[in-house]
C-alpha positions, 0 to 999 in steps of 0.5 A: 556423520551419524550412525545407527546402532541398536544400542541406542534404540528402545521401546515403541514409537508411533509410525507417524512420530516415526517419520517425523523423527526419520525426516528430521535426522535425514535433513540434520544429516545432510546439513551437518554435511554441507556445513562442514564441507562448506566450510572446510575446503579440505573436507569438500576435496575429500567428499569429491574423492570419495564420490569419484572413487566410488563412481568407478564401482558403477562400471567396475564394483571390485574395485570398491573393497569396502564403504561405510560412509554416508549413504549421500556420497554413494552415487552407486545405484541399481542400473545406474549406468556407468561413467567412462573410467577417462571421464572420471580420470580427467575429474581426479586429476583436477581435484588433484591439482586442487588438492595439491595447492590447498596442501601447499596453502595450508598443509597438514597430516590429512591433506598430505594423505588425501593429496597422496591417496589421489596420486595413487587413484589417478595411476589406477584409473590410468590403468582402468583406461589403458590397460597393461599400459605399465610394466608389472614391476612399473605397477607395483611401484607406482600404485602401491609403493612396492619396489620388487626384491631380487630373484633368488638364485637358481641354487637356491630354488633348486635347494629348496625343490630339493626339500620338497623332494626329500619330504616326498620321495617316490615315481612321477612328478614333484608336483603331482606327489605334492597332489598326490598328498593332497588328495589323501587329504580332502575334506569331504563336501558336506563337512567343510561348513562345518571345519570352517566354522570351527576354524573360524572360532579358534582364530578369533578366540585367539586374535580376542586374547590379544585384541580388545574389539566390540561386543557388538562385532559380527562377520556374517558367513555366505556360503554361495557359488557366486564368488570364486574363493572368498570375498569379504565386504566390511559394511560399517558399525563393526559389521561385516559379510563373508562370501564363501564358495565350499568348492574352494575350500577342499583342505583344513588347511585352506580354511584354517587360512580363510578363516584367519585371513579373511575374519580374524585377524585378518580383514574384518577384525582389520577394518573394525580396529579401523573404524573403533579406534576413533569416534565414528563422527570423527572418522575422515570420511576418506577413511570409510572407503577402501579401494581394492587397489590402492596401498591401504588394501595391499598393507591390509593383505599382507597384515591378513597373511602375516596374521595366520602366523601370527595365530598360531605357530607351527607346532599349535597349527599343527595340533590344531589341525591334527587333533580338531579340524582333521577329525571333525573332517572325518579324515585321519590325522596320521598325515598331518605331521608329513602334510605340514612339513610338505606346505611349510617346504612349499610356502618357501617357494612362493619366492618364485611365483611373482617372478613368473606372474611378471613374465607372465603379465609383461608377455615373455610367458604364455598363458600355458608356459606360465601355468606349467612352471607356476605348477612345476616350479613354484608348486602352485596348485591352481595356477590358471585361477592365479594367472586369471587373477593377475589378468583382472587385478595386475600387480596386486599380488604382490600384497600377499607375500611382499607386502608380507614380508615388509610388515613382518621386517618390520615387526620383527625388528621392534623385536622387544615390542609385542606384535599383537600391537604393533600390528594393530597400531599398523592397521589403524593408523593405516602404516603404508609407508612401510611398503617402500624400501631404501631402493632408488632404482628404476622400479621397472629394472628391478627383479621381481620376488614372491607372490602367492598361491590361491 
């Protein structure tokens, strides 16, 4: 694979040398490219999944996170119409079968996880031809590794309720005094640019002290009405886009979170220890592409949120917020202390919301019984934006917080390591084995545990 960088660019050359040189580098690409997948059958299976994989994105452009391969595999163009997702299933399961048989011929640590990564995007072209064909939990289990916790008891949800309550007595609703709160706290419109930048600057400085990433890195910010929330797309030599609606950012807190998640440590420092971990040349190019809903991208969420914590602890996110982004906000940091104590209560309730999402998803719950309960017993403050998420993407919300949670078991029982590396030794060697559990039980009987809140 080659790759262009701008380091290796200097001084002026003449168009038609130009051309020459650009013919020439197009034609040696392409057959380095047949050469090694002519000669290695494992190399030619893993161009095939790619091309198929990235087929779906004609039809379905979500379901591709990120590509950052060559640009000859990519059959995605502009009204190029879409391939039924059962014609591309019945394509993935013959390369399946192939692949499966070369791993038994001549096995080995890629054809292994090639084998696997084509297990798991056969289930989900499944689901793109039968939907909601599985049971949630069968989805979690199946597509993502994820066997579902155990509910929490009743006591236990109404102790943490109960915690809520006693942080914010008073008339009306637990719920619409945690809005109440809030709402004291809005960042006006024409300052959320400016918090998120700032917000974004301390995460990476503090994710730089740990992490060693390129000089050449770079996270291009987006702001537009296109997206919902947040959408980042990596786009290959440590370079990576931001889209970002304002309207979704009405707290400091929401984007101290973004920021984190989506920048640093989250997604795009995620995908740049990915690619600079090895030479790019040597980069798999099975690994140069991302399926949004697949093991790989469920770990990447759950690394994302564990690394907002890791960033700062509470009481450095607290003065962070209360002597900084409160202030650059134009709003008074009297009720910083109160408001995080509020939203640390809160995040311990997100233990309820997939239980919900589940009933929701499997048809025990209406779409408006779901969304009172999400709101009254989880305390989720857009709960019909999350239920349209799980109407689009299933089970992937158990990356969030399950996800979450595997990743910061296991961290914290390598507790004489530093986290910072192991976290990073995760993400680079895409770890998603620690997503499983010890648990043998049907995936479809087993209680269902946290989601979380947009």
């Amino acid at each position: 694979m080659t790759r262009s960088d701008p380091r290796f660019q200097s001084g002026r050359i003449s168009a038609p040398l130009i051309a020459l040189i650009g013919a020439a580098a197009v034609l040696a690409a392409a057959a380095v490219l047949w050469s090694r997948s002519a000669a290695d059958p494992l190399e030619q299976q893993a161009e095939q999944f790619v091309e198929l994989a990235l087929s779906v994105g004609i039809g379905y452009p979500d379901e591709i996170d990120a590509w950052f391969g060559p640009a000859a595999l990519d059959p995605r163009e502009p009204g190029k119409t879409a391939v039924p997702p059962a014609e591309i299933l019945a394509e993935a399961r013959e390369l399946l079968a192939d692949t499966s048989a070369l791993a038994a011929a001549t096995p080995s640590a890629r054809s292994a996880r090639l084998q696997q990564r084509l297990e798991k995007f056969v289930v989900l072209l499944e689901t793109l031809v039968t939907p909601k064909a599985l049971a949630f939990a069968d989805e979690a289990f199946k597509l993502y590794n994820i066997t579902l916790p155990p509910l929490q008891s009743a006591e236990s949800h109404q102790a943490l309720l109960d915690a809520v309550e006693a942080l914010l007595p008073g008339q009306g609703s637990l719920a619409f005094r945690v809005a109440a709160l809030q709402n004291k706290l809005v960042v006006p419109a024409v300052k959320r640019i400016a918090v998120f930048e700032r917000a974004l600057q301390e995460c990476r400085s503090r994710t730089l002290a740990h992490w060693t990433l390129p000089a050449d890195e770079h996270l291009t910010l987006e702001w537009t009405r296109d997206v919902e929330a947040a959408w980042h797309r990596y786009q290959g030599n440590y370079q990576s886009t931001l889209q970002i609606n304002s309207l979704a950012l009405p707290f400091v807190g929401s984007a101290l979170d973004v920021a984190c998640h989506e920048g640093y440590p989250g997604h795009h420092a995620q995908f740049v220890l990915l690619e600079n971990a090895v030479a790019p040349a040597t980069l798999n190019v099975e690994d140069q592409l991302a399926l949004l809903r697949s093991p790989e991208s469920v770990l990447r969420e759950g690394a994302a949120n564990y690394g907002v914590d890791l960033v700062f602890t509470p009481e450095e996110r607290l003065t962070f917020e209360r002597e900084v982004l409160l202030p650059l906000a134009g709003l008074s940091p009297e009720l910083a202390e109160q408001n995080a104590a509020v939203q640390k209560a809160i995040g311990l309730l997100s233990d309820e919301v997939i239980p919900l999402l589940q009933e929701y998803r499997d048809g025990s719950l209406s779409f408006n019984s779901a969304t009172f309960r999400l709101e009254r017993e989880a305390m989720v403050s857009s709960p019909s934006a999350l239920l349209e998420y799980v109407d689009k993407f299933g089970a992937y919300s158990v990356g969030y917080t399950v996800a979450k949670q595997r990743l910061q078991d296991y961290i914290a029982a390598r507790a004489d390591a530093d986290p910072w590396e192991i976290l990073r030794r995760v993400l680079v060697e895409t770890d998603v084995a620690l997503l499983q559990t010890d648990s043998t039980d049907n995936p479809a009987k087993a209680p269902a545990d946290a989601g979380t809140t947009p």
